[in-house]
C-alpha positions as CSV (number, residue, x, y, z in Angstrom):
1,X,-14.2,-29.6,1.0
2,X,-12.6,-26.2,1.4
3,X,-12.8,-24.6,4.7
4,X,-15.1,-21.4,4.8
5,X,-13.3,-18.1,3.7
6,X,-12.5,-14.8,5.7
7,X,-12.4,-12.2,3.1
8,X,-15.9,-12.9,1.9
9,X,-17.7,-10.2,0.4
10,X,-19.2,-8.6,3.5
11,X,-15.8,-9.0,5.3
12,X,-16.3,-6.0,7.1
13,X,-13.5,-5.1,10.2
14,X,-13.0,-2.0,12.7
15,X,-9.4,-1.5,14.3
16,X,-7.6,1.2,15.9
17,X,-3.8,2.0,15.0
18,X,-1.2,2.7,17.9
19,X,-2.6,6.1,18.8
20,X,-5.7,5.1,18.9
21,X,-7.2,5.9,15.5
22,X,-10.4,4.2,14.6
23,X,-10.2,2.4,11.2
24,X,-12.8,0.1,9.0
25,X,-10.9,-2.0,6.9
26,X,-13.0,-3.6,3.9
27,X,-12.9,-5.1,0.0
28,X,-12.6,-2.3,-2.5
29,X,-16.0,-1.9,-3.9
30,X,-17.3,0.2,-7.7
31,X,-18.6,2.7,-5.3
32,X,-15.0,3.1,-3.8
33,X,-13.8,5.7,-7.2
34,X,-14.1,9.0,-5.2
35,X,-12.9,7.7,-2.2
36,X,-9.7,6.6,-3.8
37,X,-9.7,9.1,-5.9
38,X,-9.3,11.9,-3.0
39,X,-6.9,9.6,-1.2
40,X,-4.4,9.8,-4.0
41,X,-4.4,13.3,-4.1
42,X,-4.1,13.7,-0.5
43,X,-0.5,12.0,-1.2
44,X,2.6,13.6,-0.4
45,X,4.7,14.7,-4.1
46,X,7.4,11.8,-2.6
47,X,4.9,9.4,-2.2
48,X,3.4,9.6,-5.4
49,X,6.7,9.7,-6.8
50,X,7.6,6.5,-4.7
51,X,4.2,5.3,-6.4
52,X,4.5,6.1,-9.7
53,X,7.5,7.7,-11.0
54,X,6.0,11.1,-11.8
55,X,4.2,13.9,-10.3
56,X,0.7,12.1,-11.1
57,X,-2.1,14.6,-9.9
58,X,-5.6,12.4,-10.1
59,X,-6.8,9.3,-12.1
60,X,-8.7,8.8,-14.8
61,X,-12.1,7.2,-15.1
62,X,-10.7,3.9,-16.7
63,X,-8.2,3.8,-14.1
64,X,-10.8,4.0,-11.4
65,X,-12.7,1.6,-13.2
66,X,-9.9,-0.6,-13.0
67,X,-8.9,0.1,-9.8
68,X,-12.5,-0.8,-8.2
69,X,-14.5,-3.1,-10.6
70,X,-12.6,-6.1,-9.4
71,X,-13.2,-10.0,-9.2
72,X,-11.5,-10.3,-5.6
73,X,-10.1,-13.4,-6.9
74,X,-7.6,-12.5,-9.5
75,X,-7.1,-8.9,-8.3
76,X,-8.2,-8.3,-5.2
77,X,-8.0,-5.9,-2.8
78,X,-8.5,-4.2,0.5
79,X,-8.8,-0.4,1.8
80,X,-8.9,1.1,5.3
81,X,-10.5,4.2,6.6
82,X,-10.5,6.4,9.1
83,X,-13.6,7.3,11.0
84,X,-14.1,9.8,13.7
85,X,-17.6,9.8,13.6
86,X,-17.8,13.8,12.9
87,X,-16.8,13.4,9.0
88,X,-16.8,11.4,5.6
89,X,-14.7,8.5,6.0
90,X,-11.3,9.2,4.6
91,X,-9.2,6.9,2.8
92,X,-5.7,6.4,4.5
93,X,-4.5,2.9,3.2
94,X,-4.7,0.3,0.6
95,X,-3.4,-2.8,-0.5
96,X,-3.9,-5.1,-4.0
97,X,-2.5,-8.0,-5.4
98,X,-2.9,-9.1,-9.1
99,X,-2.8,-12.6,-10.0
100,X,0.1,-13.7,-12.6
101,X,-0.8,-15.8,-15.4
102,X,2.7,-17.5,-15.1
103,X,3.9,-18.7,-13.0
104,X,1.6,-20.1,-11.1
105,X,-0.5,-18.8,-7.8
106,X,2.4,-16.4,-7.4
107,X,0.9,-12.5,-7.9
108,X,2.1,-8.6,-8.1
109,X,1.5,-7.1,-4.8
110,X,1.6,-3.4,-3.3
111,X,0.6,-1.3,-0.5
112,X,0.2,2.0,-0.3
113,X,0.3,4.3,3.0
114,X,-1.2,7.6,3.4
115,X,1.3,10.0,4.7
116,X,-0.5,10.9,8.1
117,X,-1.0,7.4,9.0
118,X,2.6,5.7,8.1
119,X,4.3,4.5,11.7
120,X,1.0,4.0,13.4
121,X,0.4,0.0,12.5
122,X,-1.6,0.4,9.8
123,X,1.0,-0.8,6.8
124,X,1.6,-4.0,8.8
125,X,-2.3,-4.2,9.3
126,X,-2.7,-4.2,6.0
127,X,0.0,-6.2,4.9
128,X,-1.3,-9.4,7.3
129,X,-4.8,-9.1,5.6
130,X,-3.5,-9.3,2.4
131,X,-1.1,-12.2,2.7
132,X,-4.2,-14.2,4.8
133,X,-6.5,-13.0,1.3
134,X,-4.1,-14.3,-1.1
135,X,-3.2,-17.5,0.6
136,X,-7.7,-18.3,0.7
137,X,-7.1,-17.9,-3.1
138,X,-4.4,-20.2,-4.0
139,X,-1.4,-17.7,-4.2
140,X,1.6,-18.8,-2.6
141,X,4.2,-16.1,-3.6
142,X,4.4,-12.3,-4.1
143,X,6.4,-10.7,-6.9
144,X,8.0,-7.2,-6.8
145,X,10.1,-5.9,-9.0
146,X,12.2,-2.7,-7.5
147,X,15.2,-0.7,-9.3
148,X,18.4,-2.9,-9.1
149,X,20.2,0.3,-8.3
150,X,19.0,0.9,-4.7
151,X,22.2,0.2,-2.4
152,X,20.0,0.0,0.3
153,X,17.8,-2.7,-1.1
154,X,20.5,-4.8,-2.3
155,X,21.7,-4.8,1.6
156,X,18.3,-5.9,2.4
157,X,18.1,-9.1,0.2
158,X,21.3,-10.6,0.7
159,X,20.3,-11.0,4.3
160,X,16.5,-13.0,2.8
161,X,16.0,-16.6,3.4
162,X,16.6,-19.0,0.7
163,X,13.6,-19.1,-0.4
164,X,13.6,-16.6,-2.5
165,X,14.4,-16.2,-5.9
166,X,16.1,-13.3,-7.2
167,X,16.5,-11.7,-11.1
168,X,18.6,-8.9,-11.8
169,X,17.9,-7.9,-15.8
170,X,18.8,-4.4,-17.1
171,X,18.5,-2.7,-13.6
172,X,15.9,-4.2,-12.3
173,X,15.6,-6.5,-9.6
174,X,12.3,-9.1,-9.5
175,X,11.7,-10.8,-6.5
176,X,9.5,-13.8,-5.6
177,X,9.2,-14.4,-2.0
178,X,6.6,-17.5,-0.2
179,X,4.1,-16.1,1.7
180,X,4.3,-15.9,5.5
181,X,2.2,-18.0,7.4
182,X,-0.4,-15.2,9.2
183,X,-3.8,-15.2,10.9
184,X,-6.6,-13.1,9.2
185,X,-6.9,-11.8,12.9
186,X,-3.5,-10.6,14.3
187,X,-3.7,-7.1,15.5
188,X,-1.3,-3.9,14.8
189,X,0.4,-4.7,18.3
190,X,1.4,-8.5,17.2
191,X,5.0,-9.2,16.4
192,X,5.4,-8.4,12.7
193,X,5.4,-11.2,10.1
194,X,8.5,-13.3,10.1
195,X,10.5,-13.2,7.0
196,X,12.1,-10.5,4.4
197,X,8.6,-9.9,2.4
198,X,7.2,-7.4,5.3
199,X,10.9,-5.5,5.6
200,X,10.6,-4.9,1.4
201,X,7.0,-3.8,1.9
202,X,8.0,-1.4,5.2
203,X,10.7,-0.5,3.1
204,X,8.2,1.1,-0.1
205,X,5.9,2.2,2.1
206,X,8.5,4.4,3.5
207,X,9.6,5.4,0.0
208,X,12.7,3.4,1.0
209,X,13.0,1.8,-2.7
210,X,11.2,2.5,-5.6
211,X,9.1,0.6,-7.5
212,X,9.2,-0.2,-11.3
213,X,6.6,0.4,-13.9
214,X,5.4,-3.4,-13.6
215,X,4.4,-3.1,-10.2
216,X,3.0,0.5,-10.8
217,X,0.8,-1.4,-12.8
218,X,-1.2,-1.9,-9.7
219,X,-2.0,1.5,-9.6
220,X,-3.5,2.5,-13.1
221,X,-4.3,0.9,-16.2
């Protein structure tokens, strides 16, 4: 018999970053379109570039449609907002994963970072929950893919663990990496993960690297 799951439907969690924010971190519901909606445009023009390779203003209904009518098996994810108590919540992070028909239980992962609230905790937050989430549904790896190009980058991987696997095809570099072993439950002031996956995720979210149009993918239809 499988033990119970965390990220049930009504997971529901409140958090404060390092400065004391208060945050509600959730599953992305159908009702979530405006919300994320706003939170894109509220991007800086270097984040959205980091995002998706273009100036990219809003999104369209079928790509809010996609980004919020999910299973939270195959694709599945999470958003945080911030709440003060005086106004609407406001979106200020999110994170997904897409399951990959082959191979197996290995899936496309990203995060993304509103500008105002990238050093404060919340990326790594948000990065534990979704490794714990994926690792309830069977995936064991997370693919990115990131422009082969990036000096930077390459610096970064030849210091990963063998347990990666690493392919370099016409300037592009795709990257499988194991999952780290997290809790659902570790806080923005635990040690973060061990392992190269949360450096290459640290690394987008501070438009470090770019990503490629597969793992944009995550992002619209």
């Amino acid at each position: 018999m499988s033990e119970p799951r965390f990220f049930t439907p009504d997971y529901v969690e409140r958090a404060l970053l390092r400065d004391g924010t208060p945050i509600r971190i959730r599953l992305v519901a159908p009702g979530d379109k405006e919300l994320l909606r706003r939170g894109l445009e509220r991007l800086s023009p270097e984040s959205r570039y980091a995002r998706f390779l273009g100036t990219k203003q809003t999104l369209s209904d079928d790509e809010l449609r996609y980004l919020t009518e999910i299973d939270q098996e195959t694709h599945f994810a999470i958003g945080a907002v911030r709440e003060d108590g005086h106004h609407e919540p406001v979106g200020i992070g999110i994170a997904r994963f897409i399951k990959l028909a082959d191979p197996p239980a290995t899936a496309e992962a990203a995060i993304t970072v509103s500008d105002e609230a990238q050093g404060r905790g919340l990326g790594k937050l948000l990065f534990q929950r979704l490794c714990a989430a994926a690792a309830e549904r069977g995936i064991e790896r997370f693919r990115c893919e990131v422009l082969g190009s990036n000096t930077g980058m390459a610096a970064m991987l030849a210091k990963i663990a063998p347990d990666r696997t690493i392919k370099i095809s016409e300037g592009v570099m795709t990257i499988d990496l194991a999952l780290p072993s997290v809790t659902p439950t570790a806080t923005v002031t635990d040690p973060a993960p061990p392992g190269p996956m949360y450096q290459l995720f640290r690394a987008a979210a501070e438009n470090a690297i770019e990503w490629t149009d597969a793992v944009r993918r995550l992002w619209r239809r």
